[in-house]
PyMOL Python script that loads the backbone (N, CA, C, O; Angstrom):
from pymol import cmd

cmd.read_pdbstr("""\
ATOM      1  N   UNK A   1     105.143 108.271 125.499  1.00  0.00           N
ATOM      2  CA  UNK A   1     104.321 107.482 126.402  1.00  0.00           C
ATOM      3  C   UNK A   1     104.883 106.068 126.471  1.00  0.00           C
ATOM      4  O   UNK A   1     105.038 105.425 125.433  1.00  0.00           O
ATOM      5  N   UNK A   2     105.170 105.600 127.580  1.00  0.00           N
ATOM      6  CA  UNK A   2     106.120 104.206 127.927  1.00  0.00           C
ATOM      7  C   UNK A   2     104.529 103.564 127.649  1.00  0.00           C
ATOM      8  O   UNK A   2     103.496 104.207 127.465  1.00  0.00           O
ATOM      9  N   UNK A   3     104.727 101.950 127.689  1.00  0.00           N
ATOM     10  CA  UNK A   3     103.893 101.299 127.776  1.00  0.00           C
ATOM     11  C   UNK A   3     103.126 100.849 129.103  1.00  0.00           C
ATOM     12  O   UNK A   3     103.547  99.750 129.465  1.00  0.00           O
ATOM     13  N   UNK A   4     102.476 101.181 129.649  1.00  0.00           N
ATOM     14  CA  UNK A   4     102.152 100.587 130.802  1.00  0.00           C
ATOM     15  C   UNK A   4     100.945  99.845 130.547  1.00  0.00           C
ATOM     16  O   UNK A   4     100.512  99.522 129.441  1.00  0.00           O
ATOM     17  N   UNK A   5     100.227  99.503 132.163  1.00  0.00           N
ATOM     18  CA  UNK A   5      99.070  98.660 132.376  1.00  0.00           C
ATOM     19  C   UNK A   5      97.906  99.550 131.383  1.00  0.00           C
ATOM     20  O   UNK A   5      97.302  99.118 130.401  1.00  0.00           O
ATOM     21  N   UNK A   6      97.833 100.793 131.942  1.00  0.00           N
ATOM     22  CA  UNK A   6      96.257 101.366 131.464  1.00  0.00           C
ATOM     23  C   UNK A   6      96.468 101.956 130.373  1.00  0.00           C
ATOM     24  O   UNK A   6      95.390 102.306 129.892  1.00  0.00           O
ATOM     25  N   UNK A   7      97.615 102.333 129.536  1.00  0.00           N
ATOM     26  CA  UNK A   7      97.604 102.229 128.048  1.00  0.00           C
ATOM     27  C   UNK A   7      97.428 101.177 127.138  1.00  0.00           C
ATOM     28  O   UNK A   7      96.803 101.250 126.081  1.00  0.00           O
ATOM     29  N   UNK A   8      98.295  99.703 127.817  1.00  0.00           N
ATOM     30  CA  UNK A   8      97.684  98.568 127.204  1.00  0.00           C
ATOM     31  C   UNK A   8      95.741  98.003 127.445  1.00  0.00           C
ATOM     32  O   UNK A   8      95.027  97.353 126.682  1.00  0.00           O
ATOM     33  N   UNK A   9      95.531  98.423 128.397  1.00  0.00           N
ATOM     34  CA  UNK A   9      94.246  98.772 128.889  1.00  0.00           C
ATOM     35  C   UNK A   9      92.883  99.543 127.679  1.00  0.00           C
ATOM     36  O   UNK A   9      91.714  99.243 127.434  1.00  0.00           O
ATOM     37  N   UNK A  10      93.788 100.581 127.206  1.00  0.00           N
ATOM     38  CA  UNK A  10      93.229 101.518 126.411  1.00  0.00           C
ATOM     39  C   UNK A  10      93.056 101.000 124.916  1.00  0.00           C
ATOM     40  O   UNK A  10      92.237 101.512 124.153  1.00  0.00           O
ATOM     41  N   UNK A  11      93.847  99.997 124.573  1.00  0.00           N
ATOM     42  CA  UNK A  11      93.902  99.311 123.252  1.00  0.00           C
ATOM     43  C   UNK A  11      93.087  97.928 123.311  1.00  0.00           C
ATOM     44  O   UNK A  11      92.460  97.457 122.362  1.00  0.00           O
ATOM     45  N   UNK A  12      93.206  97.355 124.600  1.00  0.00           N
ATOM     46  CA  UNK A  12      92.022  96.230 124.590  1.00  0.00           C
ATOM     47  C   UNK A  12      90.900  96.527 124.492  1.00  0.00           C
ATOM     48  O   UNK A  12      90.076  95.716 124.069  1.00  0.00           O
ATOM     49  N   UNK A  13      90.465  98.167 124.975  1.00  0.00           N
ATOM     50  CA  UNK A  13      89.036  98.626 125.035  1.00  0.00           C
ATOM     51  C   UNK A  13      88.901  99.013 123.572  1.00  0.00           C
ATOM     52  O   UNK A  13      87.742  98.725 123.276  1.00  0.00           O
ATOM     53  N   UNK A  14      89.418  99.441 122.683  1.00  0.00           N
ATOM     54  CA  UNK A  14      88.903  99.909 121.458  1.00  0.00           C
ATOM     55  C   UNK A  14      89.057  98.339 120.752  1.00  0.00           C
ATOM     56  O   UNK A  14      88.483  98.203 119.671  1.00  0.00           O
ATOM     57  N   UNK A  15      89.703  97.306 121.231  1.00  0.00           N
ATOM     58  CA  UNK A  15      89.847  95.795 120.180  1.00  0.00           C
ATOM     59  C   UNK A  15      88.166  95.512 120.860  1.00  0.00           C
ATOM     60  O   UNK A  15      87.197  95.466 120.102  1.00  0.00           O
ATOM     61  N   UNK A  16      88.035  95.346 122.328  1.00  0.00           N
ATOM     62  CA  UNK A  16      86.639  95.259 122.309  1.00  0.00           C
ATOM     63  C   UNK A  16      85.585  95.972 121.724  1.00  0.00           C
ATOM     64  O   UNK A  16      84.643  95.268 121.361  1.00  0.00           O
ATOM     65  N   UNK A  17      85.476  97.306 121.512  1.00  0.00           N
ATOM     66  CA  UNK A  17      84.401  97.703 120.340  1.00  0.00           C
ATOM     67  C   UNK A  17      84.759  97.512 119.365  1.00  0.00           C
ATOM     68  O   UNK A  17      83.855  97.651 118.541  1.00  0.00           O
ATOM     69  N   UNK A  18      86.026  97.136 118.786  1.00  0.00           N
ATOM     70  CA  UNK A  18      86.106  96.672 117.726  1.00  0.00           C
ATOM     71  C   UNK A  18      85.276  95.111 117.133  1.00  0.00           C
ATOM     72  O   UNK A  18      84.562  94.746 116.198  1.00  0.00           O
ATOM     73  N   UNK A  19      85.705  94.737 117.952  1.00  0.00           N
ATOM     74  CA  UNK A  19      84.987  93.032 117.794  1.00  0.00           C
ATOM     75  C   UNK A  19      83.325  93.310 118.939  1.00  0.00           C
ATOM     76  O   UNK A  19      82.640  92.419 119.442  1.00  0.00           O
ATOM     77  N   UNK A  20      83.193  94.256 119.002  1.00  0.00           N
ATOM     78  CA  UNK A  20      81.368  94.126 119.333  1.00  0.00           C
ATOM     79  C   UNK A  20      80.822  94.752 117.573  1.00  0.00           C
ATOM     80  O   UNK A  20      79.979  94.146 116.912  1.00  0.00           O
ATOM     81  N   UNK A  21      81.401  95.820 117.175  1.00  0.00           N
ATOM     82  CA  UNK A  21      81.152  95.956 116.069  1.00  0.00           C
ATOM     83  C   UNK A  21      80.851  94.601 114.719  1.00  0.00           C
ATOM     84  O   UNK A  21      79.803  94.357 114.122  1.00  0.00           O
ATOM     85  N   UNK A  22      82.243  93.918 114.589  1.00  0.00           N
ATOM     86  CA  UNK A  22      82.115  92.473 113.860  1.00  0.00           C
ATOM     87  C   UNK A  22      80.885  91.770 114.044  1.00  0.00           C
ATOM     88  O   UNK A  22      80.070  91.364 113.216  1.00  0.00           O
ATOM     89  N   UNK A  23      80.912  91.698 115.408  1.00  0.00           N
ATOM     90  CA  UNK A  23      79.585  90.682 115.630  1.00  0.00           C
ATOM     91  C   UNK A  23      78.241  91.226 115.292  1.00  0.00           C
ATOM     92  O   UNK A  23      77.322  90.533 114.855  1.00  0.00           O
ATOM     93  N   UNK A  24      78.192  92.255 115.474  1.00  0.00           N
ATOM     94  CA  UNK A  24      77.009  92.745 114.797  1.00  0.00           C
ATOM     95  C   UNK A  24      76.769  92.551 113.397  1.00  0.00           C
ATOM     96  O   UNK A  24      75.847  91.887 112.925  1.00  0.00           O
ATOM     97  N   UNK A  25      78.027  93.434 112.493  1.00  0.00           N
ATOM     98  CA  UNK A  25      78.142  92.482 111.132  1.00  0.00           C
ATOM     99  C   UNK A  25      77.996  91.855 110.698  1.00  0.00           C
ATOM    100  O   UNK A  25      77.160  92.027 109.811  1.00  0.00           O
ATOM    101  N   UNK A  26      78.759  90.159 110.851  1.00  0.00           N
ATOM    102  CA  UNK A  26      78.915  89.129 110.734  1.00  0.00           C
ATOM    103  C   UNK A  26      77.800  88.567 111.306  1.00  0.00           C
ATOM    104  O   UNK A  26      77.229  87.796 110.534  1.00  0.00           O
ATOM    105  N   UNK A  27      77.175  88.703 112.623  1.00  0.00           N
ATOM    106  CA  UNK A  27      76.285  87.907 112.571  1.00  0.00           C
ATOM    107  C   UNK A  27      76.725  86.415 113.270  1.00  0.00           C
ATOM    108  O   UNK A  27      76.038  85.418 113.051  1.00  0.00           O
ATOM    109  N   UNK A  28      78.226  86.348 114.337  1.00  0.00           N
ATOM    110  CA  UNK A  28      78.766  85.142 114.439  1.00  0.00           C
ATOM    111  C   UNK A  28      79.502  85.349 115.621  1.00  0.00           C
ATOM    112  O   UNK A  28      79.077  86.245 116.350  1.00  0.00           O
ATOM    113  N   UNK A  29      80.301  84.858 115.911  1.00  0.00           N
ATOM    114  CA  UNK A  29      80.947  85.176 116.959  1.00  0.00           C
ATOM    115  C   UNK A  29      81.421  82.736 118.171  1.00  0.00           C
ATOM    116  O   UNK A  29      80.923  82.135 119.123  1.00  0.00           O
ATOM    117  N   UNK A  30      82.202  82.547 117.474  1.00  0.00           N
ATOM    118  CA  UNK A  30      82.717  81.294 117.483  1.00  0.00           C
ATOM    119  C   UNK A  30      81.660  80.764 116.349  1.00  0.00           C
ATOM    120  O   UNK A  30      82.053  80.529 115.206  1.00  0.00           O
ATOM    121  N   UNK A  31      80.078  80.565 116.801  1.00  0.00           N
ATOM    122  CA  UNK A  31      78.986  79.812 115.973  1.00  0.00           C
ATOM    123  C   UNK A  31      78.161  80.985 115.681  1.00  0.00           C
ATOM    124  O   UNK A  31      78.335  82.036 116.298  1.00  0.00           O
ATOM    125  N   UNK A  32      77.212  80.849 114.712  1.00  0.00           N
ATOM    126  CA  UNK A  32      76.180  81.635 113.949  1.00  0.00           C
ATOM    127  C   UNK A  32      75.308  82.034 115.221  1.00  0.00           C
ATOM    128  O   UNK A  32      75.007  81.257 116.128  1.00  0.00           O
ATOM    129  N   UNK A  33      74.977  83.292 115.138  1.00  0.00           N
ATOM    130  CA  UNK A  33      74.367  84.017 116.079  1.00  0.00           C
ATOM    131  C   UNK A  33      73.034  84.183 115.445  1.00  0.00           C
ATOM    132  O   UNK A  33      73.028  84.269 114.217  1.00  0.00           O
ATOM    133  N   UNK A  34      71.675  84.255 116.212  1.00  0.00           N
ATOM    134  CA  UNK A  34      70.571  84.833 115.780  1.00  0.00           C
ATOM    135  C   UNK A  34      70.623  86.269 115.373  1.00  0.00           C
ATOM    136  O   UNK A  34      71.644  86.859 115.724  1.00  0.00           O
ATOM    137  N   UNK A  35      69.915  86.814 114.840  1.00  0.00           N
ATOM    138  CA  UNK A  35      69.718  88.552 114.177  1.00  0.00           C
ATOM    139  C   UNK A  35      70.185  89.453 116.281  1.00  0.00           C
ATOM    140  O   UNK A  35      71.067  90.114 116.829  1.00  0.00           O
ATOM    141  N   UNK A  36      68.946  88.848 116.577  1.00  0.00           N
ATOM    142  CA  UNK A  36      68.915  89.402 118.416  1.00  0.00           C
ATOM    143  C   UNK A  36      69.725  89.506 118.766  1.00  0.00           C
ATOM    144  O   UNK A  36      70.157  90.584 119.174  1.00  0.00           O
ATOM    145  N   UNK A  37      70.450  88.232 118.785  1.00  0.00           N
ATOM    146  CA  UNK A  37      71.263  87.901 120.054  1.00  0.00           C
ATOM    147  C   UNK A  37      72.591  88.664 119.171  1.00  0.00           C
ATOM    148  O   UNK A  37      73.298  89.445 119.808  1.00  0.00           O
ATOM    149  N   UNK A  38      72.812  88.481 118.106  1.00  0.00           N
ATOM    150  CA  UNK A  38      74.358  89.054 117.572  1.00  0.00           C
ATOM    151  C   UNK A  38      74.341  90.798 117.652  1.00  0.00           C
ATOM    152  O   UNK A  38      75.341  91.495 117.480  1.00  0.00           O
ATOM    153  N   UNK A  39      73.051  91.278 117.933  1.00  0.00           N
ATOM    154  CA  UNK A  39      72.772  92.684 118.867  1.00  0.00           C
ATOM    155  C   UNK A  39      73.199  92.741 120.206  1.00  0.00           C
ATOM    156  O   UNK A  39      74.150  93.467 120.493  1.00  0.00           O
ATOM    157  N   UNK A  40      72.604  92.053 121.090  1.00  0.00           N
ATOM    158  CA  UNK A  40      73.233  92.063 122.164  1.00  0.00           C
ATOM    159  C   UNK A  40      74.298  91.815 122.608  1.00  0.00           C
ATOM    160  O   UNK A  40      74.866  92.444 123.501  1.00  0.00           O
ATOM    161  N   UNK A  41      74.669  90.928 122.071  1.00  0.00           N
ATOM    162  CA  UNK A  41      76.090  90.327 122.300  1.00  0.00           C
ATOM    163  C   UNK A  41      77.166  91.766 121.772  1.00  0.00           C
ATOM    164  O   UNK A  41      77.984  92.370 122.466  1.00  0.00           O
ATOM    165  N   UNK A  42      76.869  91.954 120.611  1.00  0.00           N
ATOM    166  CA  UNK A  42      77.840  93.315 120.041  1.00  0.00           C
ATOM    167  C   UNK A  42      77.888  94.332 120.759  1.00  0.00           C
ATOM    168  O   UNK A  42      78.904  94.837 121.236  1.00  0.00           O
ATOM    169  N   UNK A  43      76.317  94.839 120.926  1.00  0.00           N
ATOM    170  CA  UNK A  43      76.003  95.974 121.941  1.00  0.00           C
ATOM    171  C   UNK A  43      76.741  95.916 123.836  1.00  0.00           C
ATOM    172  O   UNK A  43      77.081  96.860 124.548  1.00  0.00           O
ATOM    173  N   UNK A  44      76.755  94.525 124.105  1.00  0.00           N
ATOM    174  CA  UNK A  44      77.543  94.481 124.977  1.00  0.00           C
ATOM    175  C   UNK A  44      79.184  94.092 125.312  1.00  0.00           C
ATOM    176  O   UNK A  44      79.662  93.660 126.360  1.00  0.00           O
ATOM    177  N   UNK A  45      79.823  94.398 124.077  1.00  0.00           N
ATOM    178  CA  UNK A  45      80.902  93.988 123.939  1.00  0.00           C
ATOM    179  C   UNK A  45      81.620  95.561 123.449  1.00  0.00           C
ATOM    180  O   UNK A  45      82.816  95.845 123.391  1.00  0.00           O
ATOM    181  N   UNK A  46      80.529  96.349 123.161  1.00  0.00           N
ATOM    182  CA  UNK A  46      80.626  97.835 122.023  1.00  0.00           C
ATOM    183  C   UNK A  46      80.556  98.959 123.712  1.00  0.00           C
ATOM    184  O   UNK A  46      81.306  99.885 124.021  1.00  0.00           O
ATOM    185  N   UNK A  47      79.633  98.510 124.312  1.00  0.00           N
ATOM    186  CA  UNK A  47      79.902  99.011 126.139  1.00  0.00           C
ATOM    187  C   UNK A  47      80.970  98.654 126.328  1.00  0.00           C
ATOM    188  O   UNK A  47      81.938  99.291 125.910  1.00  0.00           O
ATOM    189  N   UNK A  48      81.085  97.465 127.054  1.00  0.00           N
ATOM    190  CA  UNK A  48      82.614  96.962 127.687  1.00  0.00           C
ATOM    191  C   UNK A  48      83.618  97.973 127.508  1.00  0.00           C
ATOM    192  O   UNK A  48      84.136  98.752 128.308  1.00  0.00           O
ATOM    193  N   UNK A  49      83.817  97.734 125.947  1.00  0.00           N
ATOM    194  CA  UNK A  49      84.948  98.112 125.430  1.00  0.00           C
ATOM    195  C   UNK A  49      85.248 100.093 125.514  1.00  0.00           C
ATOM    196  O   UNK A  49      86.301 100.617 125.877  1.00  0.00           O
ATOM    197  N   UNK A  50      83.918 100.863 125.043  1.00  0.00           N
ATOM    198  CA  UNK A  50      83.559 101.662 125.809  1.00  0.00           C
ATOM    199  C   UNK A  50      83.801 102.325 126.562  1.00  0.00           C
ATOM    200  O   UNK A  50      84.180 103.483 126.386  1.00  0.00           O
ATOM    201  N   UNK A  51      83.622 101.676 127.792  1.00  0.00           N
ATOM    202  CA  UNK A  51      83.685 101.852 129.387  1.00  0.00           C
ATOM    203  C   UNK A  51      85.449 101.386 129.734  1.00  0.00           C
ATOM    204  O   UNK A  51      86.025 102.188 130.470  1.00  0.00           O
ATOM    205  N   UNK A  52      85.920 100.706 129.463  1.00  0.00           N
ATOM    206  CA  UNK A  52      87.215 100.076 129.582  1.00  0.00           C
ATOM    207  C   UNK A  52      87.949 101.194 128.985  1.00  0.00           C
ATOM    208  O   UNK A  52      88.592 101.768 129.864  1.00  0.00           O
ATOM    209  N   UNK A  53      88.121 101.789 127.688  1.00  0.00           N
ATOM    210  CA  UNK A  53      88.697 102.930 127.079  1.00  0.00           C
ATOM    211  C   UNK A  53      88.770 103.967 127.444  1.00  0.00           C
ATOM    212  O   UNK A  53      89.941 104.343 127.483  1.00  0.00           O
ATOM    213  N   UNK A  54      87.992 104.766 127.792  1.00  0.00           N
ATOM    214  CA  UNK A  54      87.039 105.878 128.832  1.00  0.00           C
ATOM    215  C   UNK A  54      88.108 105.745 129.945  1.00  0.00           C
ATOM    216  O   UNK A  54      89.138 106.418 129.983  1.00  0.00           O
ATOM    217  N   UNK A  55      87.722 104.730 130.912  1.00  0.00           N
ATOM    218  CA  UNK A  55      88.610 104.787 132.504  1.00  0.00           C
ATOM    219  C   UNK A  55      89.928 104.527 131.992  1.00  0.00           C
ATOM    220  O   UNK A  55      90.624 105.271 132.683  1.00  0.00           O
ATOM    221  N   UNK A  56      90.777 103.853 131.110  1.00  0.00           N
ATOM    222  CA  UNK A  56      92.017 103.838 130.891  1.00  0.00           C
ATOM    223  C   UNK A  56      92.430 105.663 130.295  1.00  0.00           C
ATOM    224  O   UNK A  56      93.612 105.973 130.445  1.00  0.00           O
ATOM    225  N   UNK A  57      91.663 106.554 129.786  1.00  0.00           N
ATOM    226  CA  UNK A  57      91.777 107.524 128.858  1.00  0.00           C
ATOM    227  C   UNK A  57      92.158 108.163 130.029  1.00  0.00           C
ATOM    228  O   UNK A  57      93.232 108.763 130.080  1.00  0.00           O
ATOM    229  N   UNK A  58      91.172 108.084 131.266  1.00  0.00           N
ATOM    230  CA  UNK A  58      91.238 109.283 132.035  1.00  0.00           C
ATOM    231  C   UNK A  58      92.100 109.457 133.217  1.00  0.00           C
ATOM    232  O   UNK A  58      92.473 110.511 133.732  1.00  0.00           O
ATOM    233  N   UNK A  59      92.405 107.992 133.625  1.00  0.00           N
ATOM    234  CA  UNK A  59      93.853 107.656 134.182  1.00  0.00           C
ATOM    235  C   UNK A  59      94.959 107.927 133.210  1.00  0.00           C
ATOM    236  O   UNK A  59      95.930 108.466 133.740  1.00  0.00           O
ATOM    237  N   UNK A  60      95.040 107.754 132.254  1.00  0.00           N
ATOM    238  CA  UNK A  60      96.330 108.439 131.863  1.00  0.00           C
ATOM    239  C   UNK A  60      96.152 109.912 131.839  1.00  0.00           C
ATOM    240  O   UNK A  60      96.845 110.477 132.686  1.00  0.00           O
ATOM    241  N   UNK A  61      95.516 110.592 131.204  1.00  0.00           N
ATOM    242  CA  UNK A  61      94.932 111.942 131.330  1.00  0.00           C
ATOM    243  C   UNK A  61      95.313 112.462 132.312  1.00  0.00           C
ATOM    244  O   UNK A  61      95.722 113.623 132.290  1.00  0.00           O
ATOM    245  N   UNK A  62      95.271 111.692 133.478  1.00  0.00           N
ATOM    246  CA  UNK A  62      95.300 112.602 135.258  1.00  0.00           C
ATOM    247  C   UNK A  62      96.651 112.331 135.831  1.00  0.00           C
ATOM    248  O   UNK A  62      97.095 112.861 136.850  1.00  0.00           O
ATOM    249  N   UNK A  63      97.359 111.324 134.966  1.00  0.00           N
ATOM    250  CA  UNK A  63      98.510 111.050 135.517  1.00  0.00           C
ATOM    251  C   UNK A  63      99.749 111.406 134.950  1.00  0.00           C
ATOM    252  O   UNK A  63     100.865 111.362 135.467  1.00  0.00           O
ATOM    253  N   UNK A  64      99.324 111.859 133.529  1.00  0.00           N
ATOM    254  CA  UNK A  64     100.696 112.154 132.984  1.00  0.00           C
ATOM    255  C   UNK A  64     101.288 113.888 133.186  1.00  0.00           C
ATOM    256  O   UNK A  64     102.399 114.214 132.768  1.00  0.00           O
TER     257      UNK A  64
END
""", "prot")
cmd.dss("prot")
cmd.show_as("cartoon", "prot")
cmd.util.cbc("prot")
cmd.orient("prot")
C-alpha cells in the first residue's frame, strides 16, 4: 500500500480517537477541563476520529 491522501487520512482518524480517549483520562486538553466538558470534548473528538477512519477504510477498500 503506497502512501496516499486517504491512508494518511486513516491514521489521523485513529490519532483523533486516540487523543478523544486522553482527554477523557486526563481530564485536560491545552487547560484543565471540567469532569463534563472533558466528556464531551473526548466524546467528540472519539466521533470525529471515528467517522474520519470509517470513510478513509472504505475508500481504500473500494479502490484497491
Amino acid at each position: 500500500m503506497k502512501l496516499s491522501y486517504k491512508s494518511l487520512s486513516l491514521f489521523i482518524g485513529i490519532g483523533y480517537f486516540i487523543i478523544g480517549i486522553l482527554i477523557i483520562v486526563y481530564k485536560k486538553f491545552f487547560i484543565e477541563l471540567e469532569l463534563e466538558y472533558s466528556w464531551i470534548l473526548g466524546t467528540l473528538f472519539i466521533l470525529y476520529g471515528s467517522f474520519r477512519a470509517y470513510r478513509s477504510a472504505i475508500y481504500i477498500r473500494n479502490n484497491e
